[in-house]
Every structure is written in C-alpha cells, then in structure tokens.
TORLUM-808583 format. One record per residue: residue number from 1; residue in one letter; x, y, z of N, C-alpha, C, O, CB in turn. Coordinates in steps of 0.02 Angstrom, whole numbers, plus 50000, padded with zeros to 5 digits. Each point is the difference from the previous one (the first is absolute). Glycine has a CB too. Layout:
% residues N
R    n  res  n.east  n.north   n.up  ca.east  ca.north  ca.up  c.east  c.north   c.up  o.east  o.north   o.up  cb.east  cb.north  cb.up
R  NUM    A       X        Y      Z        X         Y      Z       X        Y      Z       X        Y      Z        X         Y      Z
...
***
This chain:
% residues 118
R    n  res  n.east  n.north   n.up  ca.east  ca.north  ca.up  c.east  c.north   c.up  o.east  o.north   o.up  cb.east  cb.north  cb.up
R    1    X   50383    50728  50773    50026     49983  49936   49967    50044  49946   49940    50010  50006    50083     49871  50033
R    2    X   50013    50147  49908    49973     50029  49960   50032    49988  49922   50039    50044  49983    49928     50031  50121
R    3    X   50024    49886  49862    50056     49997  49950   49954    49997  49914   49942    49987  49983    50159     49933  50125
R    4    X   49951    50098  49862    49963     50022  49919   50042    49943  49971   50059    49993  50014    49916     50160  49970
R    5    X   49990    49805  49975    50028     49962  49946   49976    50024  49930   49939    50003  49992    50069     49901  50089
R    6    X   50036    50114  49866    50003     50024  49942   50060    49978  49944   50052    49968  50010    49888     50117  50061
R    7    X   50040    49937  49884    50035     49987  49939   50037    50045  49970   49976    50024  49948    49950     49914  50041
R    8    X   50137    50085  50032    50052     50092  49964   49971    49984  49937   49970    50049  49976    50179     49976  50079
R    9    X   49850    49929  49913    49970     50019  49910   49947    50002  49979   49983    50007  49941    50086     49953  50029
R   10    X   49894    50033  50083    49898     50025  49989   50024    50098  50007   50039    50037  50030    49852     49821  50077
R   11    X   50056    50143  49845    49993     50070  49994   49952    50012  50048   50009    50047  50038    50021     49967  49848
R   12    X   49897    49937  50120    49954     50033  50058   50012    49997  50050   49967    50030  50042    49968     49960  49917
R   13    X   50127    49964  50059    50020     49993  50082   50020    50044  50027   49978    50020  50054    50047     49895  49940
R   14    X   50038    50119  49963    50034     50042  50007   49955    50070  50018   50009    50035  50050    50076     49891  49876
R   15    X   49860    50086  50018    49958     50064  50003   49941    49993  50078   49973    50042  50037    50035     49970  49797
R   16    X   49994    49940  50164    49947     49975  50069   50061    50012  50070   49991    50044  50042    49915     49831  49879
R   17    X   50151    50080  50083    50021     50033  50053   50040    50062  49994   50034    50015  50049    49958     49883  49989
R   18    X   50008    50143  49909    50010     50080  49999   49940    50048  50040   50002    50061  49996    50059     49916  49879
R   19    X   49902    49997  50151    49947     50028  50012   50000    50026  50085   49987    50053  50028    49958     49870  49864
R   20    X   50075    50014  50130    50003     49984  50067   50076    50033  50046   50043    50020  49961    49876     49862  49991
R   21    X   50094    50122  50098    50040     50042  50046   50033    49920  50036   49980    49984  50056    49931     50161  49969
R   22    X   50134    49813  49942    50018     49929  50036   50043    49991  50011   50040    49962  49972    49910     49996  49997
R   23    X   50058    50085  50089    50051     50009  50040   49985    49947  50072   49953    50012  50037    50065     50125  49904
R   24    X   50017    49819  50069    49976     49969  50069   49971    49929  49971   49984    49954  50037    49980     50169  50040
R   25    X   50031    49872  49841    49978     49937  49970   50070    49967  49955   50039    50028  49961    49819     50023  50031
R   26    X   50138    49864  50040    50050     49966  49963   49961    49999  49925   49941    49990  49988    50120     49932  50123
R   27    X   50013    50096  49833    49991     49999  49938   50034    49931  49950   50059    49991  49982    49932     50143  50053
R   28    X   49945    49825  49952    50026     49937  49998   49996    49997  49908   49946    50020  49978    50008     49921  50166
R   29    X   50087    50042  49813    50016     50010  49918   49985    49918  50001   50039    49956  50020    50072     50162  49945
R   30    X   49842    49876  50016    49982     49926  49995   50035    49950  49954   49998    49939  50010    49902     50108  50017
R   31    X   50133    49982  49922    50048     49973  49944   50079    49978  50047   50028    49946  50009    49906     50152  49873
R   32    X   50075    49940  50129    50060     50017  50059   50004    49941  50048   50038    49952  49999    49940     50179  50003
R   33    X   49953    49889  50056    50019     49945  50046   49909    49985  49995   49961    50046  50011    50179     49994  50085
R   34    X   49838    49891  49889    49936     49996  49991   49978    49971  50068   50041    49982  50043    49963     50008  49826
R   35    X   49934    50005  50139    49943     49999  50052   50031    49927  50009   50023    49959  49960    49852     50128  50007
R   36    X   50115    49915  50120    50027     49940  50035   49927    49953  50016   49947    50027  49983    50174     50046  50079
R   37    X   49877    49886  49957    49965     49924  50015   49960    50062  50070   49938    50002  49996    50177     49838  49966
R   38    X   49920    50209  50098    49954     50000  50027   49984    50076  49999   49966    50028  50043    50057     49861  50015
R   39    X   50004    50141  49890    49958     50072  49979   49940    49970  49964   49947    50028  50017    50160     50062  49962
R   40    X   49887    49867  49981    49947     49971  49955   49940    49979  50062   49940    50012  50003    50154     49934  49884
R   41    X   49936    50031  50141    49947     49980  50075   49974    50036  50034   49949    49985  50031    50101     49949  49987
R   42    X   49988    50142  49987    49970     50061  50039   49934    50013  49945   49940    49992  50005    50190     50071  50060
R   43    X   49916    49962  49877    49941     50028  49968   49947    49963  50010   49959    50025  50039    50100     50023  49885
R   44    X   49925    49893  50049    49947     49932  49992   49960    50036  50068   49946    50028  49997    50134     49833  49946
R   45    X   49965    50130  50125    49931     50011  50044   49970    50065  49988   49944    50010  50023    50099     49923  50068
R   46    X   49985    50109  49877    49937     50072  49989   49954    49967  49945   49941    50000  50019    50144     50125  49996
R   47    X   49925    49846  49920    49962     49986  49939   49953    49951  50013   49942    49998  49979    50146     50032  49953
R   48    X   49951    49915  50113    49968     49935  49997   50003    49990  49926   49945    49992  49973    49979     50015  50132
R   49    X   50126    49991  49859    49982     49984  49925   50058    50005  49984   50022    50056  50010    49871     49980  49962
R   50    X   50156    49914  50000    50047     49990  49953   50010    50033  49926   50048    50028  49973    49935     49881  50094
R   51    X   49934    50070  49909    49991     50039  49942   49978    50051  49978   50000    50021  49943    50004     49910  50054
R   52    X   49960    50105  50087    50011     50099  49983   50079    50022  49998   50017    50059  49998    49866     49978  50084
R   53    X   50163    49906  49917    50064     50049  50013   50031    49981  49934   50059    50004  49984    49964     49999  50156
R   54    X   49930    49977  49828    50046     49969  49924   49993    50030  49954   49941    49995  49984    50052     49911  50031
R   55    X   50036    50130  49947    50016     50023  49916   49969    49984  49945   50038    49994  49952    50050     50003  50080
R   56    X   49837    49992  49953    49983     49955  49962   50020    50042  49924   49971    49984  49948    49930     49949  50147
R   57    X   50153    50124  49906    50030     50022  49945   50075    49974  49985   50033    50022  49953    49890     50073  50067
R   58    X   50100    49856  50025    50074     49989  49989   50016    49970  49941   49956    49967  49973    50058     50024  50136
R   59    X   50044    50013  49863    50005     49985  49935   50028    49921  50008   50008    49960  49955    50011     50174  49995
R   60    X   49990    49859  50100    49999     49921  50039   49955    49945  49967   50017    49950  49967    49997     50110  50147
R   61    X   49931    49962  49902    49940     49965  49985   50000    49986  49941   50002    49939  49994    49942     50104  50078
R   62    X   50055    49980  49886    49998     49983  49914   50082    49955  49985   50009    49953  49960    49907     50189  49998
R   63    X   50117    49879  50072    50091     49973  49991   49998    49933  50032   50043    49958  49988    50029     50163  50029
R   64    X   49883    49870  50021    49997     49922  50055   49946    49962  49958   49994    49939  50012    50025     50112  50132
R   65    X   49945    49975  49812    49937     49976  49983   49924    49985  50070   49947    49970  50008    50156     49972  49884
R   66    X   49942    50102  50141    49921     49992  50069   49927    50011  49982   49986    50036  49952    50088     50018  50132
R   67    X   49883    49919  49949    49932     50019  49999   49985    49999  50056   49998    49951  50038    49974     50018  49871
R   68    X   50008    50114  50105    49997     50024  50080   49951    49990  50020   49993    50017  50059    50065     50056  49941
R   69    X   49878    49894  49961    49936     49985  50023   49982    49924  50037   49952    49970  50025    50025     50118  49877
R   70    X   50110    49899  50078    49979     49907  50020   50056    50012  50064   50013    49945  50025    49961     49957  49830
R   71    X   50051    50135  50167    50056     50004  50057   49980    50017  50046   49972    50054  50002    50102     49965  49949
R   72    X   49931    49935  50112    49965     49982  50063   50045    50047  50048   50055    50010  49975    49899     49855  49998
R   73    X   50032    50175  50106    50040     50043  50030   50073    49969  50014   50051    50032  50009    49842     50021  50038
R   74    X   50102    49895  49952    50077     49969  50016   50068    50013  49935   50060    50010  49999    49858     49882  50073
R   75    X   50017    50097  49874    50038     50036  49944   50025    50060  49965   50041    50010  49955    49917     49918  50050
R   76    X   49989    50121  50042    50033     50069  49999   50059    50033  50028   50043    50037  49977    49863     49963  50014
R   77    X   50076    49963  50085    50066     49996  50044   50061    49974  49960   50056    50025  50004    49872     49950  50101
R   78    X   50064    49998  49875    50073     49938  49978   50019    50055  49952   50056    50025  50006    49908     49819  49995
R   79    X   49992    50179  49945    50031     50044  49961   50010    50070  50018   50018    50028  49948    49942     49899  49981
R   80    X   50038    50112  50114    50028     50032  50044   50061    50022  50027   50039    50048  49996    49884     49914  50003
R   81    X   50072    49985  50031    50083     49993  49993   50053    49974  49976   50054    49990  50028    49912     50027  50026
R   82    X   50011    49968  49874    50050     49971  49958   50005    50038  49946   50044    49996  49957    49939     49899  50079
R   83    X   49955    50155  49966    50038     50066  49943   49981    50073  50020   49942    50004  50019    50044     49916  49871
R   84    X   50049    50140  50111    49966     50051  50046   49945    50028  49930   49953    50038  50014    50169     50005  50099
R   85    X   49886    49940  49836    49949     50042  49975   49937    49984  49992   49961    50031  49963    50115     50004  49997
R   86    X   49905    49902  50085    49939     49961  50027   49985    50053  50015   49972    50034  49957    50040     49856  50081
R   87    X   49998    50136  50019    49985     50062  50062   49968    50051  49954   50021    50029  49950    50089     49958  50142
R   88    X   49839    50015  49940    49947     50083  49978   50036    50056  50049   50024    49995  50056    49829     49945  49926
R   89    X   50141    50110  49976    50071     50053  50046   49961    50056  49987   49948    49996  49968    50191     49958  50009
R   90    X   49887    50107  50048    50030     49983  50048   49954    49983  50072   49939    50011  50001    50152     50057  49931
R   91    X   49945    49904  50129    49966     49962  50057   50037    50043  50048   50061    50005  50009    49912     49864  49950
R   92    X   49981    50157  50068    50009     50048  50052   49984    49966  50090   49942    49983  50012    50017     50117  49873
R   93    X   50083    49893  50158    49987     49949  50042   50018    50022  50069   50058    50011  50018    49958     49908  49893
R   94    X   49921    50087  50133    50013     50014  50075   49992    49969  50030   50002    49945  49974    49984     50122  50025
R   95    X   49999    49931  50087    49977     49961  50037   49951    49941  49987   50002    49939  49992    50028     50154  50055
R   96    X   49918    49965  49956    49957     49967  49980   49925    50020  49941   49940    49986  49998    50124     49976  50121
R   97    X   49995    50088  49829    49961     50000  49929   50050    49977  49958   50059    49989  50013    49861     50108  50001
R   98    X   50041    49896  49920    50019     49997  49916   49970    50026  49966   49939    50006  50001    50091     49915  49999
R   99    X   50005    50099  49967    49970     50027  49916   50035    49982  49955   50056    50013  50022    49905     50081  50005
R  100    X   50046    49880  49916    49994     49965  49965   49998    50023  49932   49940    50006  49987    50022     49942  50101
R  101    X   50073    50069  49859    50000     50022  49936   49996    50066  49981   50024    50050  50025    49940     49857  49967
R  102    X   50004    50086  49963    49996     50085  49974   49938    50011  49969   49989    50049  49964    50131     49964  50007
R  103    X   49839    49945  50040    49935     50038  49960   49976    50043  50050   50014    49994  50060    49942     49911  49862
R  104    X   50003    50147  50049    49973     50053  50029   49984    50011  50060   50021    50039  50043    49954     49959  49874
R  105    X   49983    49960  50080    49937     49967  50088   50077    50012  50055   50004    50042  50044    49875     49803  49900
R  106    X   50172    50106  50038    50048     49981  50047   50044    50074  50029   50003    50022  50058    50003     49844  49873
R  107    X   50030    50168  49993    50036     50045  50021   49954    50070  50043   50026    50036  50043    50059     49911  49851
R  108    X   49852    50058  50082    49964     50051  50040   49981    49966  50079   49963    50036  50034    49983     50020  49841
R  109    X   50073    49890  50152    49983     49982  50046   50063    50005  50054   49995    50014  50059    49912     49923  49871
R  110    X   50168    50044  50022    50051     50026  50038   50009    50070  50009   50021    50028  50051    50022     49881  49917
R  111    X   49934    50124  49964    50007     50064  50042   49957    50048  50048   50007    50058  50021    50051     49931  49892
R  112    X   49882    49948  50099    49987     50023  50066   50033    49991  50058   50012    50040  50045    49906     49953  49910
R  113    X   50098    49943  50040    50053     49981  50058   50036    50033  50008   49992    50007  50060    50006     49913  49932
R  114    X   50049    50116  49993    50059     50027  49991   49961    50084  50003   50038    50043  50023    50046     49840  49896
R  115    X   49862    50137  50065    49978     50060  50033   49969    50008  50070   49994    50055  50027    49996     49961  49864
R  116    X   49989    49920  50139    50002     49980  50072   50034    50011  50042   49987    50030  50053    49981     49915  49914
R  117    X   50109    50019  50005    50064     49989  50031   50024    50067  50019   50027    50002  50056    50001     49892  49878
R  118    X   49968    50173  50028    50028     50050  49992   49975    50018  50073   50015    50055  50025    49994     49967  49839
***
C-alpha cells in the first residue's frame, strides 16, 4: 500500500508532492473523498496517536469553539473523520511507514525515503 492524502488547495501539499516521482502511489484529495474509519486506523498503528495526525491549525477549531487541550484520543478520532481539514497533510502512507505533515523534520525524512526507494 502506498497512498498520499492531500488537499488540491494547499499550496504546500501541492509543492511537497511536486517533489516526489508518485507514480505507483494512490492519490487520495481529501476534500473529494475523505479518510475512511479504517485508513484512520492504518495510520493510528504507525503514530499510535490520534493527535499527531491532527491539524492543530484547522480553522475548525476556532469555528466549533474547541479546546484541543481538553480533547481526549477518542476525540481526535471522532473529529477526523467528520471533517478532512482535522487531518495534518499532507500524510504519506505505506506498509509500514508514515509521515505526517509538512514541517521540516517530516518532509526531509520523506525525502529520504523516497531516495532509498530509488
């Protein structure tokens, strides 16, 4: 399994998977068709964490009135899949890795992966 979940109207998604050769990877538009009950479950077993996979930039959070400091893992999950822009993106997803967003640390780590793979 190899599949990319992203956002066509993120600009860094877009520039992050411009980078990569993903050919042979399902291209999943999270707005489009959002993350299912057991893609959310794959990922989870790489993170062990609900809330490394969460957005704590979504404009959700302020629009719901949430406070992400009082929301327990069951509650990350739940919101997950009830809005895709929960999802920290883009989520890059194999067997048996993840990576997970776009800060720095993450994207220099896929593109080791992906200079491995070569």
């Amino acid at each position: 399994m190899k599949k990319v979940f992203y956002l066509n109207t993120c600009d860094t998604c877009r520039k992050i998977l411009a980078q990569f050769d993903l050919s042979g990877w399902e291209l999943r538009e999270i707005k489009k068709e959002p993350v299912t009950n057991e893609e959310l479950t794959e990922m989870y077993k790489n993170t062990k964490s609900y809330e490394a996979l969460f957005s704590k930039k979504s404009t959700q959070i302020k629009q719901r009135g949430l406070d992400v400091k009082a929301l327990t893992e069951n509650d990350f999950k739940d919101l997950l899949l009830d809005h895709y822009t929960f999802l920290k993106r883009p989520v890059f997803l194999t067997d048996d890795q993840i990576f997970v967003g776009n800060d720095k640390k993450n994207v220099e780590a896929l593109q080791e992966f992906f200079r491995k793979k070569l």
